[in-house]
C-alpha positions as CSV (number, residue, x, y, z in Angstrom):
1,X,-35.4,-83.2,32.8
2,X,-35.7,-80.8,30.4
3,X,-38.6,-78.0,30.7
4,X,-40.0,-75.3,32.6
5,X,-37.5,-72.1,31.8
6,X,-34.9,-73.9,29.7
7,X,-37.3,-75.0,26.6
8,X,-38.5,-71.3,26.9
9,X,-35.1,-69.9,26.3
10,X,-34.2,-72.2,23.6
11,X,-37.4,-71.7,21.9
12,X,-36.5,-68.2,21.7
13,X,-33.4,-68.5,20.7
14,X,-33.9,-70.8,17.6
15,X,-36.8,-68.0,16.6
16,X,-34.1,-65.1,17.3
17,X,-31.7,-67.1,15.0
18,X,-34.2,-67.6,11.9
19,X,-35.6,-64.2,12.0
20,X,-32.3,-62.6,12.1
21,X,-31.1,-64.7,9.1
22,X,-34.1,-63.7,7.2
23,X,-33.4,-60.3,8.0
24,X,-29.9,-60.3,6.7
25,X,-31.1,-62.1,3.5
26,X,-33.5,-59.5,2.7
27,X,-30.7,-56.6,3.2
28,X,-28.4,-58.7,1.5
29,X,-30.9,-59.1,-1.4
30,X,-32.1,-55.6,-1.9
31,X,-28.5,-54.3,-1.6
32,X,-27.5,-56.8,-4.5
33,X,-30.7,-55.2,-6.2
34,X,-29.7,-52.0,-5.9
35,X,-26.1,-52.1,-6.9
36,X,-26.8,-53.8,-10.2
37,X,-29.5,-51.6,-11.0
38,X,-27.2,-48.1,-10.4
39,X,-24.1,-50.2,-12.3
40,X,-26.9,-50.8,-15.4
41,X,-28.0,-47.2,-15.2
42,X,-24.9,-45.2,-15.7
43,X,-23.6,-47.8,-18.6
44,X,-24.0,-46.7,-21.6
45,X,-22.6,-49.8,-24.8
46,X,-23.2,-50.7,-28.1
47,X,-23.7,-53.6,-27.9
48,X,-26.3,-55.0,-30.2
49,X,-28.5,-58.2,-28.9
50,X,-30.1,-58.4,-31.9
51,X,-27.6,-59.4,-34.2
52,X,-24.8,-61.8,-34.6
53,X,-20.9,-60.8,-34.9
54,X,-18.6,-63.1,-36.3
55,X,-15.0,-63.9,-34.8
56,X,-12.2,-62.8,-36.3
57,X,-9.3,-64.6,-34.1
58,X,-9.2,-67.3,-32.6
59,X,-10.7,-67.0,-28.3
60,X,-9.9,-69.3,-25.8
61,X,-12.9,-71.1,-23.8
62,X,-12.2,-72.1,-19.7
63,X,-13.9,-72.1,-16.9
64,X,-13.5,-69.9,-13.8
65,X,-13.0,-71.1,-10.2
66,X,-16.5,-71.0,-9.3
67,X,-17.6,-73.6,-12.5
68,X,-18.6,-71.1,-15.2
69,X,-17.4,-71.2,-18.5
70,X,-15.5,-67.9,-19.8
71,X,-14.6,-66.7,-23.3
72,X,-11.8,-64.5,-23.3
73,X,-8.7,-63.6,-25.6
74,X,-5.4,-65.1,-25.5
75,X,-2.7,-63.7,-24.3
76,X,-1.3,-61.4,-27.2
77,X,-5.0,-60.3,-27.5
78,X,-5.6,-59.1,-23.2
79,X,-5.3,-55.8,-22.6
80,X,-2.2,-54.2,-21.7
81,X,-3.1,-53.4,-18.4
82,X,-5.1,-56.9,-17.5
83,X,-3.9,-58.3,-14.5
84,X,-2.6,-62.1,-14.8
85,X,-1.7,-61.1,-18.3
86,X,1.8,-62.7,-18.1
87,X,0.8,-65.9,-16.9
88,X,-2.0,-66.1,-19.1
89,X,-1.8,-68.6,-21.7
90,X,-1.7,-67.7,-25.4
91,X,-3.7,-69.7,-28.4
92,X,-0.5,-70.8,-29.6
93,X,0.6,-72.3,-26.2
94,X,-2.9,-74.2,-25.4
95,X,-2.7,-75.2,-29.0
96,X,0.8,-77.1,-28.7
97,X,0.1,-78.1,-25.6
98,X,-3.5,-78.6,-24.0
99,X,-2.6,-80.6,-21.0
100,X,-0.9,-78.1,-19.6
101,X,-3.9,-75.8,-19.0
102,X,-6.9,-77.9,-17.2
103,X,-8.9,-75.1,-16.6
104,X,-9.1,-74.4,-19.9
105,X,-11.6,-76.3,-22.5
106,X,-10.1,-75.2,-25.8
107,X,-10.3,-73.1,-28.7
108,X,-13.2,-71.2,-30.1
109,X,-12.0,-70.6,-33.7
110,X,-11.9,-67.5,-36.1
111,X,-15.4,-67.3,-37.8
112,X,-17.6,-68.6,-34.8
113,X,-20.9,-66.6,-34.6
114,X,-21.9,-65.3,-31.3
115,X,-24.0,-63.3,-30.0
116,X,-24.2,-60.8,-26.8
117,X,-27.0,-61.5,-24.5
118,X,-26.3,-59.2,-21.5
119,X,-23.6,-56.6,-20.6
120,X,-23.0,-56.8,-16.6
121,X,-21.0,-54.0,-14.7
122,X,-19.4,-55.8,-12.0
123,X,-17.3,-52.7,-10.5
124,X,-15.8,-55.1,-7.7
125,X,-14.9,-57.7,-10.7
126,X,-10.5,-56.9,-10.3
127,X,-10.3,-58.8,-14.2
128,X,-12.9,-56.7,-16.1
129,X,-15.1,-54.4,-14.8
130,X,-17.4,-55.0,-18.1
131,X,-19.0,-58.7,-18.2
132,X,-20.6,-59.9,-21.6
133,X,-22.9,-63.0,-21.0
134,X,-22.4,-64.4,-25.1
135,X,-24.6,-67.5,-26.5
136,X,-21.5,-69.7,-29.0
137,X,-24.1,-69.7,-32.1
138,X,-21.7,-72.5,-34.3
139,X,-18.4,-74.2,-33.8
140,X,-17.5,-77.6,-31.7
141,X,-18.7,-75.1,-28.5
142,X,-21.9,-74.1,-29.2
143,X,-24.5,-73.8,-27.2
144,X,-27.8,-72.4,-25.3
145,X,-26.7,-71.2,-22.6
146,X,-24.9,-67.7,-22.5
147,X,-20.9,-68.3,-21.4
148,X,-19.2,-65.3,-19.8
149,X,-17.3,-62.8,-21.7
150,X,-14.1,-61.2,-20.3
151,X,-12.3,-58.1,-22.3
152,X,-14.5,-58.2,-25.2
153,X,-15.1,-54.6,-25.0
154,X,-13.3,-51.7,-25.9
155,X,-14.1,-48.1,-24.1
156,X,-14.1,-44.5,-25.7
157,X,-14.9,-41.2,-24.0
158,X,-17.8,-39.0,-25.5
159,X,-15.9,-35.4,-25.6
160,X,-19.6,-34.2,-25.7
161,X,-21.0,-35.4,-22.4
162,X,-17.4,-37.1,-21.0
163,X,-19.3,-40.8,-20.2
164,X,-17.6,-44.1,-21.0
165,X,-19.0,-45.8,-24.3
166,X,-18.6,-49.5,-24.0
167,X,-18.1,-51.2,-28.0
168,X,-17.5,-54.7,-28.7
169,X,-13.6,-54.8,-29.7
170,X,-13.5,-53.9,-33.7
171,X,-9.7,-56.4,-33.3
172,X,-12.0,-59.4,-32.0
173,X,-15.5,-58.9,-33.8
174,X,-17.8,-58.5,-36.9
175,X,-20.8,-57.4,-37.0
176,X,-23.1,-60.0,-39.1
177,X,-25.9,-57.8,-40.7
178,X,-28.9,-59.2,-40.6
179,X,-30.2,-60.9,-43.9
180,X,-33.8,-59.8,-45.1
181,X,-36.9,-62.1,-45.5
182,X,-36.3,-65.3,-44.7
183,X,-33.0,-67.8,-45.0
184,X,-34.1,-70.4,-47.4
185,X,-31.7,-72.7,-49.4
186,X,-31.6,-72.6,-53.2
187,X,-33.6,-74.3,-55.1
188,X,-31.7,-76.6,-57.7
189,X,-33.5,-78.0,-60.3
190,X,-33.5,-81.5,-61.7
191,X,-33.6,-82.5,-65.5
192,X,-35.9,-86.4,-65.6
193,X,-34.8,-88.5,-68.0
C-alpha cells in the first residue's frame, strides 16, 4: 500500500517540479524582456507608422515554417548578401508556375498600400536582422492583421555619430503623403428633367 514515507517524497517532488518550472519561466520571460528592450533602444529607423507607402514592384507573400505569413522581395530584389538567395524563387518564376512553390501564397502587386506597424530587431534572426510587422492596406491580400516583413529596409551609416539608420528601401517603396481634411468623393450634380 501506498503511504507513510513514499507519498511524502512524491509530494515533494511534484512541488519541486512546478516551482522549478515556474522559476525558469519567469527567467526565461524577463530575459526575453530584456533583450527586446536593449535591441529597441539602440535602433534607430525611419520608418513612419503614420503614413502609407505605396509598392512599387511587385512582393511575394508566403508563410514561414512556424505558420506566419511573410512579405518579402523576389529574388532579383534580395539583397546580395541574403542567405537562400539562390534558391529563392523569383516573381517571374511563382508567376509561371505557382504549384511549384507551396509555401508561398502569391503575389502582392505593384501599387498595394501598406503600412509599417512595428520594426523588430531580432539579432539572432540569420535572414534579416531587421523585422517589419506591415498591415496589406488594398490588393487581393489585404488585411488586419500585420504580416511580417523581411529585407524591406535599407541601412546607412551616420558619419556624424557612426550608428546604423534603418530606411524603408527607396527600390521597393513610396511614401503616400497624407491628404488634408477629410477624403470625401465628388459631388456630381444632376440636371431633372
Amino acid at each position: 500500500m501506498l503511504g507513510g514515507p513514499w507519498l511524502a517524497v512524491i509530494v515533494f517532488l511534484v512541488i519541486a517540479i512546478g516551482m522549478g518550472w515556474a522559476l525558469i519561466s519567469i527567467f526565461q520571460q524577463q530575459l526575453t524582456g530584456d533583450r527586446q528592450l536593449n535591441g529597441s533602444a539602440e535602433l534607430d529607423h525611419g520608418f513612419d507608422f503614420e503614413v502609407a507607402y505605396e509598392l512599387k514592384r511587385d512582393m511575394m507573400l508566403g508563410y514561414l515554417a512556424d505558420g506566419r505569413v511573410v512579405l518579402l522581395p523576389g529574388r532579383n530584389d534580395l539583397p546580395t548578401d541574403a542567405p537562400g538567395k539562390r534558391s529563392a524563387a523569383s516573381i517571374e518564376e511563382l508567376r509561371n508556375a505557382p504549384q511549384d512553390y507551396p509555401d508561398l501564397a502569391g503575389i502582392v502587386e505593384a501599387e498595394t498600400r501598406v503600412r509599417f506597424v512595428e520594426v523588430v530587431d531580432d539579432r539572432n534572426n540569420p535572414q534579416t536582422r531587421i523585422l517589419v510587422l506591415t498591415e496589406l492596406l488594398t490588393g487581393p491580400y489585404a488585411r488586419t492583421t500585420p504580416v511580417l516583413g523581411m529585407h524591406l529596409e535599407s541601412a546607412d551609416t551616420d558619419e556624424q555619430t557612426g550608428q546604423t539608420r534603418y530606411e524603408p528601401r527607396s527600390d521597393l517603396f513610396e511614401r503616400i503623403e497624407a491628404q488634408s481634411g477629410p477624403v470625401q468623393s465628388e459631388v456630381i450634380e444632376t440636371q431633372k428633367e
